[in-house]
C-alpha positions in Angstrom: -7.4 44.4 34.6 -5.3 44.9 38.1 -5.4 48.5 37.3 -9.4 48.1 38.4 -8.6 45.8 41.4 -8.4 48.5 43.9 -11.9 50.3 42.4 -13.2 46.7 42.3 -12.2 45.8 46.0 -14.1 49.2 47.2 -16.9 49.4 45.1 -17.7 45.6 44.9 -15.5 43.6 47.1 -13.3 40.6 46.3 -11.1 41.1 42.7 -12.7 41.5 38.7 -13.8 38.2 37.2 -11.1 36.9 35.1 -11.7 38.6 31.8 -13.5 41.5 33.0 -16.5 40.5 33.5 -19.6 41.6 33.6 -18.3 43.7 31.2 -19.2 43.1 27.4 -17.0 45.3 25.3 -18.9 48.4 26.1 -17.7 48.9 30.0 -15.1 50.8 32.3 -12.6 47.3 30.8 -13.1 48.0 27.2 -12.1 51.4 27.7 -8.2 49.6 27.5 -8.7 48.2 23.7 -7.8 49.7 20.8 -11.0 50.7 18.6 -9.9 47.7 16.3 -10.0 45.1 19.2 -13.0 46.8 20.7 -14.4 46.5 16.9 -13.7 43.0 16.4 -14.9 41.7 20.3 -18.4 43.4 19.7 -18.4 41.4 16.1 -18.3 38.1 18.1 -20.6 39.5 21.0 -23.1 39.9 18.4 -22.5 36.9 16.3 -23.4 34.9 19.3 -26.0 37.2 21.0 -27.9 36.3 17.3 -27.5 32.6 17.3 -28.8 32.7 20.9 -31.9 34.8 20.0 -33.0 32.1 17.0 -32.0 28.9 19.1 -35.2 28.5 21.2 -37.6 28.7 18.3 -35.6 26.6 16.0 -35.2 24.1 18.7 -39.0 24.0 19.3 -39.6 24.2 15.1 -37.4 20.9 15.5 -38.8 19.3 18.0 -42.0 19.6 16.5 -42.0 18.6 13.1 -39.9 15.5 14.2 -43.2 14.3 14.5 -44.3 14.3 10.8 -41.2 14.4 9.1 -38.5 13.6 10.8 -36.0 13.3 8.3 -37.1 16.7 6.3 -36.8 18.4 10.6 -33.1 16.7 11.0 -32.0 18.0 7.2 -33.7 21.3 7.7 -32.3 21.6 11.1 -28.1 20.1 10.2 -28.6 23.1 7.2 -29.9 25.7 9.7 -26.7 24.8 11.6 -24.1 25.1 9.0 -25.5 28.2 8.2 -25.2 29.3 11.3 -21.5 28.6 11.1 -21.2 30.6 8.0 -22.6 33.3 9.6 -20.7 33.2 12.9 -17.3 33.5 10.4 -18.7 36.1 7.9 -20.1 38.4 10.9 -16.6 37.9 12.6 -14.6 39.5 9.8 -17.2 42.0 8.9 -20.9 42.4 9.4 -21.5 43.1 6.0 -19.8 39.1 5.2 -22.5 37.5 6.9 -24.7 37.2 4.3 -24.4 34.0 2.6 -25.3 32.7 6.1 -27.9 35.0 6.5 -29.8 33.3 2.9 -28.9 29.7 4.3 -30.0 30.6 8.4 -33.0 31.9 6.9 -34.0 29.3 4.2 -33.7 26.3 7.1 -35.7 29.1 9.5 -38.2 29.4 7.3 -38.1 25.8 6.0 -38.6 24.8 10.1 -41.5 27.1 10.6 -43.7 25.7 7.7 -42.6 22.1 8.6 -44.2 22.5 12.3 -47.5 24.3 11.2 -47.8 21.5 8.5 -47.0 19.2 11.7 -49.1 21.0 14.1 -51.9 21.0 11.3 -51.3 17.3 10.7 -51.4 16.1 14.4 -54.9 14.7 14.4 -53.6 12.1 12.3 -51.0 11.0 14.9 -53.4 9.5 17.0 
């Protein structure tokens, strides 16, 4: 990183943010790993830029069908979770070892969804 402290200084002013950021593995920084560090950061960038995409609506799917069934929602929602775990691992080591978490992410997803339309389609009676 001090080798881009001068360029930084010029360009930008003040010195890189520790850990070269803005960059995300695919920058002027990155250009330093090796292919199988560059490899294995991009794994976890995308590990987490996936849990981040799917975290709204499950939140909301949660949030929701704690209404009708709230036990079924916090079940539904603790599996979605440990399958996100399994994911996070298997994508680490390999994209292609993700899947087992992939069948359990989606089973909870999917489980979620139906749970709030039943919800949503139930909510007259909550009155």
């Amino acid at each position: 990183m001090r080798r881009f402290d001068e360029i930084h200084e010029k360009e930008v002013g003040g010195k890189p943010a520790k850990g070269g950021y803005p960059d995300m593995g695919n920058g002027r920084y990155s250009t330093d790993l090796s292919y199988d560090q560059w490899y294995i950061f991009n794994n976890y960038q995308r590990a987490h830029y996936n849990y981040m995409e799917q975290l709204t609506p499950t939140i909301i799917w949660i949030l929701i069908s704690i209404f009708y069934k709230p036990l079924a929602a916090a079940i539904l929602g603790f599996i979605y979770f440990i399958g996100r775990i399994f994911y996070s691992i298997g994508y680490m080591k390999s994209p292609n070892s993700r899947l087992i978490g992939a069948l359990i992410i989606d089973a909870a997803f999917l489980g979620l969804f139906i749970l709030s339309l039943v919800t949503i389609g139930n909510w007259g009676n909550f009155a």
